[in-house]
C-alpha positions in Angstrom: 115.9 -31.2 31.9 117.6 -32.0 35.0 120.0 -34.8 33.4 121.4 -36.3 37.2 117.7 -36.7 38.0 117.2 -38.2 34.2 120.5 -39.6 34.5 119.9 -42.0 37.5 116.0 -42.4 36.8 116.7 -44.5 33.4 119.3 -46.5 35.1 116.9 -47.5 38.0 114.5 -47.7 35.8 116.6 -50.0 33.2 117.7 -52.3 35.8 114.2 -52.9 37.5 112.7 -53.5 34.0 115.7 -55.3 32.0 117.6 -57.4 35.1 120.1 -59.6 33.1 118.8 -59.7 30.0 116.1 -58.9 27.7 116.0 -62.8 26.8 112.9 -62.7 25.2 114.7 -60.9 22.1 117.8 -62.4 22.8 116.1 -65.5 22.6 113.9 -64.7 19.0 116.0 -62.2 17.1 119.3 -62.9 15.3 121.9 -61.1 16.2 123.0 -57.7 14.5 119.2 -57.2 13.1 118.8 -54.0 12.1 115.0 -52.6 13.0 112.6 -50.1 12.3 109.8 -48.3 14.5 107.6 -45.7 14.6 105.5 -43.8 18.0 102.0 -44.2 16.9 99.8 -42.1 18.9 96.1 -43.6 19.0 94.5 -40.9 21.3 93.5 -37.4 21.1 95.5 -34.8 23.8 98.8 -33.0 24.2 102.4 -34.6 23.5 105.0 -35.3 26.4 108.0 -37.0 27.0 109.9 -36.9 23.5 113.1 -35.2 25.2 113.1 -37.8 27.8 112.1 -40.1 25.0 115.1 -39.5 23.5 117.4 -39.7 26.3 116.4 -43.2 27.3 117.2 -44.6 23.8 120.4 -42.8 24.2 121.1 -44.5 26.9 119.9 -47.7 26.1 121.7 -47.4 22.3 123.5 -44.4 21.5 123.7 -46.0 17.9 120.1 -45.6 18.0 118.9 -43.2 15.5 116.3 -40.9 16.2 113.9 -38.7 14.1 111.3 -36.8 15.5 108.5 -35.6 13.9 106.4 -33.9 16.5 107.8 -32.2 20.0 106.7 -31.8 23.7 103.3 -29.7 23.9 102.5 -30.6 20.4 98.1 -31.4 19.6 98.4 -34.9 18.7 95.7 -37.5 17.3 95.1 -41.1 16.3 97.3 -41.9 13.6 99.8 -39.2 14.0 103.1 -40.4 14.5 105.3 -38.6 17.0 109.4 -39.8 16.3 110.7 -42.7 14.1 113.8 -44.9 15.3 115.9 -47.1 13.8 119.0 -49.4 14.7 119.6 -52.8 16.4 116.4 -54.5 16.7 117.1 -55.7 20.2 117.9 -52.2 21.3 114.9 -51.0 20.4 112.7 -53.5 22.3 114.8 -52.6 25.2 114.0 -49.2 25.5 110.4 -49.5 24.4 108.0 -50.1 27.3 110.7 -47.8 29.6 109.8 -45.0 26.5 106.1 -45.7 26.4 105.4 -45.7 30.3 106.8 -42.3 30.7 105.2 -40.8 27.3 101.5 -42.0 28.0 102.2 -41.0 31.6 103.1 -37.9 30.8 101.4 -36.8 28.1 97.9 -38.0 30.0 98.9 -35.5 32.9 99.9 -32.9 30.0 96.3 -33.3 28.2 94.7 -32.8 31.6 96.5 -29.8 32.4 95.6 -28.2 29.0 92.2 -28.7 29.3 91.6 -27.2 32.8 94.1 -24.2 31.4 92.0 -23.9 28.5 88.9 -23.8 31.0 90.7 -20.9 33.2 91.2 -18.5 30.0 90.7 -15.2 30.1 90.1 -15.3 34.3 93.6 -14.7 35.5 93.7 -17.4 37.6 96.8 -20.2 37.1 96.5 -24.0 37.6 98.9 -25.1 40.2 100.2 -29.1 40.3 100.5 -30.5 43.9 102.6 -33.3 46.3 100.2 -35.9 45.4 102.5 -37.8 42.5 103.7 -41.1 41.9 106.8 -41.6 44.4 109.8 -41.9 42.2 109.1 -39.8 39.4 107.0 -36.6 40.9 110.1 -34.5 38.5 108.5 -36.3 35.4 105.4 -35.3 36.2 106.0 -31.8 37.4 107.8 -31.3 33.8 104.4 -32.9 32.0 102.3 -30.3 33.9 104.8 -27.8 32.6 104.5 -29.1 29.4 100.5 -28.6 29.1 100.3 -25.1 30.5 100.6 -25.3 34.2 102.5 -24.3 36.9 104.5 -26.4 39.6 103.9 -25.7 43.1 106.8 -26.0 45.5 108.5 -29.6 44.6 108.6 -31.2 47.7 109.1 -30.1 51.7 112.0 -28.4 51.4 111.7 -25.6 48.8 108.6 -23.9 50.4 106.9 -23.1 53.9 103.4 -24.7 53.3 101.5 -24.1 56.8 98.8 -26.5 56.7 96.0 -27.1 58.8 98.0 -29.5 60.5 100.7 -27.4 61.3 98.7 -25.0 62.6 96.5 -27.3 64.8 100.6 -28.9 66.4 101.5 -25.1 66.8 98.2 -24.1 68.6 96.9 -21.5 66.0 97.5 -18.8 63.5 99.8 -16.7 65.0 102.1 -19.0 66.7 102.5 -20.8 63.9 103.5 -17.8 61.4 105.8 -16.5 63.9 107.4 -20.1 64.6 108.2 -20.0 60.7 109.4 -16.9 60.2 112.0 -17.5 63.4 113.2 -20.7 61.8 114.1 -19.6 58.7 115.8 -16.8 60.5 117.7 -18.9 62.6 118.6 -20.9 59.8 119.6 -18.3 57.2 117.2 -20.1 54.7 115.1 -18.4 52.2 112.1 -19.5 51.8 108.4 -17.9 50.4 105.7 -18.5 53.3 102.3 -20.2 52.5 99.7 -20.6 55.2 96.0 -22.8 54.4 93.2 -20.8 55.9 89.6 -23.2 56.8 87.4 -20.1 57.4 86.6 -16.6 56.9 88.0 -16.3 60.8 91.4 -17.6 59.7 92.0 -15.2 57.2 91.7 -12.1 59.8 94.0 -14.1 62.0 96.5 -14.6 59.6 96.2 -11.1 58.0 96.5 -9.1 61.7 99.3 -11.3 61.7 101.6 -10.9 58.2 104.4 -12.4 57.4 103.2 -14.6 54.7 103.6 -14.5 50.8 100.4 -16.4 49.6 97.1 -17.8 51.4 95.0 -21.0 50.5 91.7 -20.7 51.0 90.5 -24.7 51.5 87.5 -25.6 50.7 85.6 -22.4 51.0 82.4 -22.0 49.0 82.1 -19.4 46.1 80.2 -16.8 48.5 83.2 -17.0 50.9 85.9 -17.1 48.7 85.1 -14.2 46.9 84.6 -12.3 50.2 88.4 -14.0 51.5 89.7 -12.4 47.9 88.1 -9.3 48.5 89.0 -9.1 51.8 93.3 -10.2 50.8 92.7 -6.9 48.3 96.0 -8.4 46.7 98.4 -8.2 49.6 99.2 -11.7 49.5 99.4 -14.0 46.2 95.9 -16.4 47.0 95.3 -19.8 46.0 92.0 -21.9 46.3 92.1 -25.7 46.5 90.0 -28.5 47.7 86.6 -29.9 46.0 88.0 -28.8 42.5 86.4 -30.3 39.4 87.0 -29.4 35.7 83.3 -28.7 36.2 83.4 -26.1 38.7 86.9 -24.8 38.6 85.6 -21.7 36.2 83.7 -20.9 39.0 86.9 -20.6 41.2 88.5 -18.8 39.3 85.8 -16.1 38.8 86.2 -15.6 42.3 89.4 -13.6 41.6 92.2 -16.0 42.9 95.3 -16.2 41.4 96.2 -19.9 41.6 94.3 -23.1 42.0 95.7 -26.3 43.1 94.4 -29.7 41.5 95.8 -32.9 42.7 94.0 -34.5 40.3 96.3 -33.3 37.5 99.2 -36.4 39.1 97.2 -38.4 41.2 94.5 -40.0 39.0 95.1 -38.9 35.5 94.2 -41.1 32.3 97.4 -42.0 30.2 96.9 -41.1 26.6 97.4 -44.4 24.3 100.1 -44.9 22.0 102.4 -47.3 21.0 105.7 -48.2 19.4 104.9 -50.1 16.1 108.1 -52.0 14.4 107.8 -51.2 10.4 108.8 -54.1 8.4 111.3 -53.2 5.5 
């Protein structure tokens, strides 16, 4: 866990959420009540977010006391109960929606991920996250793909050259391109692993009479093509295939021989999984 990120998302997070009072339970609940609640998880999936969890009562209450029953990556199902927590009332309704709108967030993307992992068994091929998350808390949801099985792709623009289709079109083509990259990471002393999208079967000789690269992604080619790209690649590069990737075909893809496959879906439109935080009267 990265606690500056954690550190400063909770306090944004806190002050969007709570402002200058929680007055609703200021308002209802006597002072120094003592309360009682339990994570009740109503959905079937794949647990996430109980070390965060835990950090944002921390930080809401460090008085707060916390047992949990069931940890990150855990099979869960309706009526299982994930942590219990217990301490000043108001505390706890604090911390509550901030606790369940990372969990269900994360463990949805954490379900999701385990089911297309469990699809890709026994092919070799990994399940890559991508750039399209939620602005603000992509780290959240980069550790919930972690969480369910997968594997983070670069985390933003600055870890990774990702030549896109794009880039290449601005550079005018293949080789200029490559050779612009490879020059400014020189010039810069960075160090930095070299991805370049390929569109066609044509691409892919460009790019591999050229070199220089550490992985190739193969957008949006059809099965025939993709298996001739992989083929062709004879593992000198790492490849990766991406684009028109469904849980119902993405066996398919990966019987083609890649190595990675990239699924926006796993941040960009995934179902939270439904729980919620139940007080337990005494």
């Amino acid at each position: 866990m990265d606690k500056e990120y954690i550190d400063q998302f909770i306090t944004n997070a806190l002050a969007e959420d709570v402002g200058d009072g929680d007055h609703t339970s200021l308002a209802t609940i006597p002072g120094n009540t003592n309360g009682k609640a339990k994570l009740l998880i109503k959905d079937h999936g794949i647990l996430a977010g109980v070390e965060l969890a835990a950090e944002i009562f921390r930080r809401v209450d460090e008085k707060l006391n916390l047992i949990i029953l069931m940890h990150d990556g855990d099979a869960v199902k309706p009526g299982d109960i994930a942590f219990e927590v217990t301490g000043d009332a108001k505390s706890i309704l604090k911390a509550e929606r901030l606790v369940l709108n990372c969990m269900q967030r994360m463990s949805g993307i954490a379900t999701k991920t385990h089911q297309i992992v469990e699809l890709l068994k026994g092919t070799g091929a990994r399940v890559l996250d991508t750039r399209k998350t939620t602005p603000g808390i992509r780290y959240l949801e980069k550790w919930a793909v972690r969480i369910g099985g997968g594997v983070n792709h670069r985390t933003g623009l600055y870890d990774m050259i990702l030549i896109k289709d794009n880039h290449v079109d601005y550079s005018g083509g293949i080789k200029p391109a490559i050779e612009n990259a490879k020059q400014y990471l020189q010039l810069n002393n960075k160090k930095l692993d070299i991805e370049i999208e390929v569109r066609n079967l044509g691409e892919l000789d460009q790019v591999l009479q050229t070199g220089g690269v550490n992985r190739i992604l193969l957008d949006n080619f059809n099965f025939d093509d993709l298996r001739k790209a992989v083929k062709t690649i004879n593992g000198r590069y790492d490849t990766e295939a991406s684009g028109g990737i469904t849980t119902d075909n993405i066996r398919q893809y990966a019987e083609c021989g890649v190595d990675y496959i990239s699924v926006g879906a796993l941040t960009h439109s995934v179902k939270s999984l439904d729980m919620s935080l139940k007080a337990v009267k005494e």
